[in-house]
VEXPAKOL-132339 format. One line per 5 residues: number of its first residue (from 1); their letters; for each residue x, y, z of C-alpha. Coordinates in Angstrom, 3 decimals. Example, Ala and Ser with C-alpha at 12.3 -4.5 7.8 and 13.67 -1.06 7.14 Angstrom:
BEGIN
1> as> 12.300 -4.500 7.800  13.670 -1.060 7.140
//
This chain:
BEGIN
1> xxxxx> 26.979 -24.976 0.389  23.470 -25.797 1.549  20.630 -23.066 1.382  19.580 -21.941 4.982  16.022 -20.924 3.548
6> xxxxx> 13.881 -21.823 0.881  15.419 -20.559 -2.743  13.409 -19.466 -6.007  15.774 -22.404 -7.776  14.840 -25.007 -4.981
11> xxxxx> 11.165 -24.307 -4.869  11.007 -24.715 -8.553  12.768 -27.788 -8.395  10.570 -29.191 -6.192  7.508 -29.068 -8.560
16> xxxxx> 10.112 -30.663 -10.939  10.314 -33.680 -8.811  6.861 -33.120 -7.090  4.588 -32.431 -10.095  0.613 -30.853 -9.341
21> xxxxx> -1.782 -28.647 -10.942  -0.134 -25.719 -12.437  -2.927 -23.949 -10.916  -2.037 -24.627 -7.488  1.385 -23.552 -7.388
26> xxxxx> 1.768 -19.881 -6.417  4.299 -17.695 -6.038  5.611 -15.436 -3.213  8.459 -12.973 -3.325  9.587 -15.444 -6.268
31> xxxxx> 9.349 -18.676 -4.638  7.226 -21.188 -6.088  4.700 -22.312 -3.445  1.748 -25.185 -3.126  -1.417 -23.675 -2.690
36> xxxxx> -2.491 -25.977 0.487  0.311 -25.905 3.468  0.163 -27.779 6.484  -0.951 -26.529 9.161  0.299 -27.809 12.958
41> xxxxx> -1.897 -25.984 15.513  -4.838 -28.848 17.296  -4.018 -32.168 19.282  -2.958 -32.332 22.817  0.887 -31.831 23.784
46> xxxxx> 2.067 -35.575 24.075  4.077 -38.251 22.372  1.666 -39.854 20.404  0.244 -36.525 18.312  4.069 -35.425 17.635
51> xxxxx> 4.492 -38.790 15.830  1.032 -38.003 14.060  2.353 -34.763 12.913  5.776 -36.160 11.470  4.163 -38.892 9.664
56> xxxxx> 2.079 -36.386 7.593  4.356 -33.724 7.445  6.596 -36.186 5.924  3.707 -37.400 3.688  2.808 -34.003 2.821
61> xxxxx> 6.278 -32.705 2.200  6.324 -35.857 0.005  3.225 -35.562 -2.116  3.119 -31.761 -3.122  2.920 -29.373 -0.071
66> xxxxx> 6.334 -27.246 0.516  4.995 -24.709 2.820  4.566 -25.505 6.731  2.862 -22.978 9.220  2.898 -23.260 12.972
71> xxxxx> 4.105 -21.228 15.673  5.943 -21.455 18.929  3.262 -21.858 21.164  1.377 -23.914 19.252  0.994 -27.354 21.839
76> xxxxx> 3.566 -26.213 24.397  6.289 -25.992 21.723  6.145 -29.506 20.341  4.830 -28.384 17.140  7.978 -26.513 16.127
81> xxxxx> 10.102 -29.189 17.299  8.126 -31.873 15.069  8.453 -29.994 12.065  12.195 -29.453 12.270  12.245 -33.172 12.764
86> xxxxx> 10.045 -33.596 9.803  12.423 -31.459 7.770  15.702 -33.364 8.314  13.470 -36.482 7.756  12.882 -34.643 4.175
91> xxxxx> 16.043 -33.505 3.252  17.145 -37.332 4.141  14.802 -38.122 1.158  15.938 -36.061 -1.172  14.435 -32.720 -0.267
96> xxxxx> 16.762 -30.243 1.068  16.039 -27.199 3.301  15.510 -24.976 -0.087  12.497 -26.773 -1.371  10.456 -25.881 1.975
101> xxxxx> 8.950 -22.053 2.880  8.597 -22.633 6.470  6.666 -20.545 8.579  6.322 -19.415 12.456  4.620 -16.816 14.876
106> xxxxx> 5.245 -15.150 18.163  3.659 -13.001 20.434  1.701 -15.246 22.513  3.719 -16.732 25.613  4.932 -20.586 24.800
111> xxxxx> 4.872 -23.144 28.043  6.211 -26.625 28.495  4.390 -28.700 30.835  1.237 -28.492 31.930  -1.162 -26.180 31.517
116> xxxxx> -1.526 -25.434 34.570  2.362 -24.071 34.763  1.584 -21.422 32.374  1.705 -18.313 34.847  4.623 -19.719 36.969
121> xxxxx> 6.573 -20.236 32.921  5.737 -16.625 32.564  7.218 -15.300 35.398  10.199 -17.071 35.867  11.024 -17.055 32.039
126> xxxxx> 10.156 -13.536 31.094  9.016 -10.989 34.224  11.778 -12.340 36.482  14.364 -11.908 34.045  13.299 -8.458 33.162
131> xxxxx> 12.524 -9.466 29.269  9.307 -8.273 29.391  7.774 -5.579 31.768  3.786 -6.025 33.294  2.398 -3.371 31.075
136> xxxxx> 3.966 -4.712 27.886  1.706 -7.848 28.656  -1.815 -7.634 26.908  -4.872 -10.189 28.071  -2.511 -12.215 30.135
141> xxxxx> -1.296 -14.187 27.547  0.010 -11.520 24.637  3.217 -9.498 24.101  5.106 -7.854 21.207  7.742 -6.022 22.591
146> xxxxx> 11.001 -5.930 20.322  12.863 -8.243 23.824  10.410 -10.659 23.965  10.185 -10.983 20.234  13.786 -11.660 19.900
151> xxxxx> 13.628 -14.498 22.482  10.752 -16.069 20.727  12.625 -15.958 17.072  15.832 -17.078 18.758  13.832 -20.285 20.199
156> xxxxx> 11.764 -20.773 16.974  15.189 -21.207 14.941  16.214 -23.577 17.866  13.601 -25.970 18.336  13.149 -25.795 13.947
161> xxxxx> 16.377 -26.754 13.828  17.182 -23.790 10.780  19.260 -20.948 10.297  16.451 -18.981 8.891  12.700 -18.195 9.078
166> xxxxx> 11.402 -18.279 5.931  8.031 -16.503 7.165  7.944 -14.509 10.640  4.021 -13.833 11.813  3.377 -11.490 14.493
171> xxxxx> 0.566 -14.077 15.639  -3.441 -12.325 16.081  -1.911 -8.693 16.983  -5.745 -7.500 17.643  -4.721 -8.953 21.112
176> xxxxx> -3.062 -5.895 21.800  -5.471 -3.072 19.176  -8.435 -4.191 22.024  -6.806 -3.314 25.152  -4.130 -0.210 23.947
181> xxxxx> -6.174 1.758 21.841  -4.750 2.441 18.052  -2.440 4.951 18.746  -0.155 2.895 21.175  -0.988 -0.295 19.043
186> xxxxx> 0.712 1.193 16.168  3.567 2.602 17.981  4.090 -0.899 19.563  3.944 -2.831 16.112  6.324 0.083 14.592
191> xxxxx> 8.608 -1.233 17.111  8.024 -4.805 16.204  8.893 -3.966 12.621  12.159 -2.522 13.497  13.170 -5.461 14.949
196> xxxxx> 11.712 -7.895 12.024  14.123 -5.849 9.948  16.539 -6.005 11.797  16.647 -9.882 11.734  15.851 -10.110 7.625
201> xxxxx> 19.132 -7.901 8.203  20.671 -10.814 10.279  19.589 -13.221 7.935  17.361 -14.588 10.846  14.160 -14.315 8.800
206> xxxxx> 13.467 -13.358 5.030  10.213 -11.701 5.143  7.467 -10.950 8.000  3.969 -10.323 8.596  0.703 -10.551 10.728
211> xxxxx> -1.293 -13.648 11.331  -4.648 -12.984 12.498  -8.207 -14.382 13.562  -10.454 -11.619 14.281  -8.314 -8.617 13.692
216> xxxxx> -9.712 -8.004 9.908  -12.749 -9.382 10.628  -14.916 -7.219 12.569  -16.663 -4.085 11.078  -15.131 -1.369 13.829
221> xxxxx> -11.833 -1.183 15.281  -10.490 -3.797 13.004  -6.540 -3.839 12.169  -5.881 -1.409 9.189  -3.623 -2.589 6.443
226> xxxxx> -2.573 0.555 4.883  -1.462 1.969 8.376  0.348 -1.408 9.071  2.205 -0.671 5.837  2.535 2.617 6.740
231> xxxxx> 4.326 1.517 10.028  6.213 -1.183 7.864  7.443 1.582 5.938  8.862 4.012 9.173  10.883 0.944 10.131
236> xxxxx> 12.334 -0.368 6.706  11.795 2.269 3.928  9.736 1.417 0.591  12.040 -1.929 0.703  10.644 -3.044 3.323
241> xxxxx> 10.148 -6.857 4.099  6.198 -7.052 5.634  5.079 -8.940 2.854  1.879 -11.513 4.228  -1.280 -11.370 5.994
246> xxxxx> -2.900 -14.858 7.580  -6.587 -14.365 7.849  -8.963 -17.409 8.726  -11.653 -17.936 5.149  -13.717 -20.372 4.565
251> xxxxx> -17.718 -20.694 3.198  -18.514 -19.311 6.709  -15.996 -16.883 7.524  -16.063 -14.851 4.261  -15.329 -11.911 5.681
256> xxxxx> -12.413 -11.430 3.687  -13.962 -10.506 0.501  -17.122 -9.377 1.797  -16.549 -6.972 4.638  -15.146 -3.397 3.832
261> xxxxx> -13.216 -2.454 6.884  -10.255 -1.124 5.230  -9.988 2.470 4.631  -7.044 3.069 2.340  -7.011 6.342 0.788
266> xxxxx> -10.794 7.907 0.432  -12.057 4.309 -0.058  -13.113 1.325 1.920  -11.818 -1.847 0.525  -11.995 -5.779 1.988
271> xxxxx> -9.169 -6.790 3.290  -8.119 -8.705 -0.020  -8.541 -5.633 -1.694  -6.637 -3.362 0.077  -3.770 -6.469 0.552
276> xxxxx> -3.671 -6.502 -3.416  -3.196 -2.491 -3.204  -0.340 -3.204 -0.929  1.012 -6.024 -2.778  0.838 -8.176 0.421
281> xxxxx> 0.306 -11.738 0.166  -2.710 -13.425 1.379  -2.428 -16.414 3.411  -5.752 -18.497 4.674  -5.966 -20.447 8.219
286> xxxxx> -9.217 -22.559 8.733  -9.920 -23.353 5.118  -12.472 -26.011 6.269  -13.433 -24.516 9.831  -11.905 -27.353 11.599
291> xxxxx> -13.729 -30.161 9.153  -17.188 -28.320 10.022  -17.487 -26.546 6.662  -19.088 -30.476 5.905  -22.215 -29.536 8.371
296> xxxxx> -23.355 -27.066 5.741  -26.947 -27.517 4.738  -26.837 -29.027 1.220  -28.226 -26.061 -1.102  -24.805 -24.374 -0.101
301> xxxxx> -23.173 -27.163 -2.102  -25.794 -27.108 -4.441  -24.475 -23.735 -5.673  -20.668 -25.131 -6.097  -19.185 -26.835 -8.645
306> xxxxx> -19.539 -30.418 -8.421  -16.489 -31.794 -6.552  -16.704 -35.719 -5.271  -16.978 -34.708 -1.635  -18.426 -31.698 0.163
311> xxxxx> -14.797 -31.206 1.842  -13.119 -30.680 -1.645  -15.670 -28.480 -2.854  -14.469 -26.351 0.460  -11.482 -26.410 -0.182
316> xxxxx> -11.659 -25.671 -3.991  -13.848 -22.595 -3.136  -10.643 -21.466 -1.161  -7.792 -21.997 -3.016  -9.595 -20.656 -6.179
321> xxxxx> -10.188 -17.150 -5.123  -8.113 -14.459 -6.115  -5.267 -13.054 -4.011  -5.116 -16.054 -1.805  -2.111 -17.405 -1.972
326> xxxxx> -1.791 -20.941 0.205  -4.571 -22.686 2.620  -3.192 -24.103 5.774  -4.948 -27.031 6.983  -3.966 -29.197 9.933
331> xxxxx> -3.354 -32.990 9.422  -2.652 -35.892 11.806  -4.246 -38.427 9.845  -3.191 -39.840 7.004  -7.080 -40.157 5.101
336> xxxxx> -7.727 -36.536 5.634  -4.130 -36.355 3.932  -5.143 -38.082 0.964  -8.664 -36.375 0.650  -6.993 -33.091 0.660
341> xxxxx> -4.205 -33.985 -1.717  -6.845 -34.364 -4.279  -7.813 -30.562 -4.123  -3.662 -29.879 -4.906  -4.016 -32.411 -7.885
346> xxxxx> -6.846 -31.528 -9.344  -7.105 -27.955 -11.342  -8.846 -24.757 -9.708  -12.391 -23.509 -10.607  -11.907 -21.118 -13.316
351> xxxxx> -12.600 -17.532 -12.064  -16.117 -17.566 -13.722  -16.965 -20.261 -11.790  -15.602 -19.133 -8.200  -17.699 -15.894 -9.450
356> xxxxx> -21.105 -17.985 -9.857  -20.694 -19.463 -6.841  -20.058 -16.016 -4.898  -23.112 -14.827 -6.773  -25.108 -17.860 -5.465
361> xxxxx> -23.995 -17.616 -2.335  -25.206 -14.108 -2.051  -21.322 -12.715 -1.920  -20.865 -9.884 -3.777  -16.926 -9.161 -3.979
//
């Protein structure tokens, strides 16, 4: 019978088949993972970027990378839909459903069509049909009620074309922390927890957690990790399934290690800190800062390693630090593909190196 979700025996036979550094395969929850994913958020909602996307998902999927991130409003639905395509094109090759960790988010509102639709694809889909309610709806575009969850996992599975979510992101709750306030944030992502485990229950998803941009990234009000877990904890016991954080890190956003915004216990931690007291995975979006990481003034590459190119130098700094699990990085063409299979290829900086370069950058961990 064929796995509905990825497997600790089909990851691992994966790297069998798809050999790369033994540094750059990780593990979560067991299963053997590449340390760069592909990522499918940029490009425009049309024909020509979907075939893009395939090619070097395909590619990827191909040449080392079994973990995929988007999320079901990422380009009006079309990215899901690709990379559903892309897997069947996979397991067609020789790489079934179990090799893959597949990953998706909800809590902003999808659309189809045109931009401009958005509000009228609101209200017909989800006010109208009493699946959300007006106050449930945060910045116009943001909701993470336990209804219009549901819906939004139900259509993931759909347009992935899979029985089960490997990874389920509530995607950049700090949406709703800004205009509720933390005490009905907390209550309202309680509630979203319930329903997460509810679903691993269902066999709908196998593990959950919170994909962010700003929300551990800011010095006050930031989201707290410990009472996430906390909240994980009300709705699923000590076995509960939130198991990942997403937080963008790159050699400009390096908040992650350097910021301590996380009170757990009588200490303030960074965010990688407290996630390794929590034993919660640590996933990185914008690895390369959309390709700008380049437009660096040269003495910050001066104080790297020597790679062959300032983008794998980037990209090294980021999958070598500690408690970072995988990088996601976009791809529609197929150079940038090949540049940034070199950094899974190729072995990690040793920790005493990553730890010279923090020190020359003026990062103190």
């Amino acid at each position: 019978m064929a796995a509905c979700c990825a497997t600790v025996s089909g990851t691992q036979e994966y790297f069998r088949k798809v050999p790369i550094s033994l540094s750059k395969q990780k593990n979560i929850d067991g299963l053997a993972v590449s340390a760069l994913g592909a990522g499918t958020y940029l490009g425009p909602s049309d024909d020509a970027t979907d075939e893009q996307y395939w090619k070097i998902l395909v590619e990827a999927g191909l040449g080392g990378v079994n973990i995929f991130d988007t999320a079901v409003n990422y380009r009006g639905q079309r990215s899901e839909r690709i990379l559903g395509k892309a897997l069947k094109t996979l397991d067609g090759r020789g790489f079934p459903r179990s090799s893959f960790v597949v990953g998706t988010k909800g809590g902003f509102f999808p659309c189809e069509g045109s931009p401009e639709s958005f509000d009228e694809y609101v209200r017909v889909h989800f006010l109208d049909t009493g699946i959300v309610a007006p106050q449930e709806i945060a910045a116009g575009v943001h909701c993470m009620s336990p209804a219009f969850l549901e819906t939004q996992i139900e259509t993931s599975l759909r347009n992935l074309q899979i029985e089960c979510i490997d990874q389920y992101f509530l995607h950049n709750p700090e949406v709703q922390l800004r205009e509720t306030g933390e005490e009905i944030f907390y209550k309202r992502l309680e509630k979203a927890f319930q329903l997460f485990e509810k679903k691993v229950a269902e066999k709908k998803i196998a593990r959950y957690g919170l994909a962010t941009w700003d929300g551990f990234r800011q010095k006050k009000g930031s989201l707290q990790l410990a009472q996430a877990v906390q909240c994980a904890k009300n709705a699923g016991g000590e076995a509960h399934h939130f198991q990942l954080i997403q937080i963008p890190f790159n050699l400009v956003m390096l908040e992650g290690i350097s910021m301590k915004n996380q009170l757990f216990g009588k200490e303030k931690l960074s965010v990688l800190e407290a996630a390794r007291q929590s034993k919660i995975a640590v996933m990185v979006s914008s690895p390369l800062m959309q390709g700008q990481v380049k437009l660096l003034c040269s003495r910050v590459f001066e104080s790297l390693p020597k790679e062959e190119s300032r983008m794998i130098a980037a990209l090294q700094f980021v999958l070598s630090t500690p408690q970072i699990s995988t990088a996601f990085i976009g791809m529609k063409d197929l150079a940038h593909w090949m540049e940034n299979q070199k950094g899974l290829l190729k072995d990690g900086w040793s920790l005493a190196e990553w730890t010279a370069a923090c020190a020359h950058l003026g990062i103190v961990e």
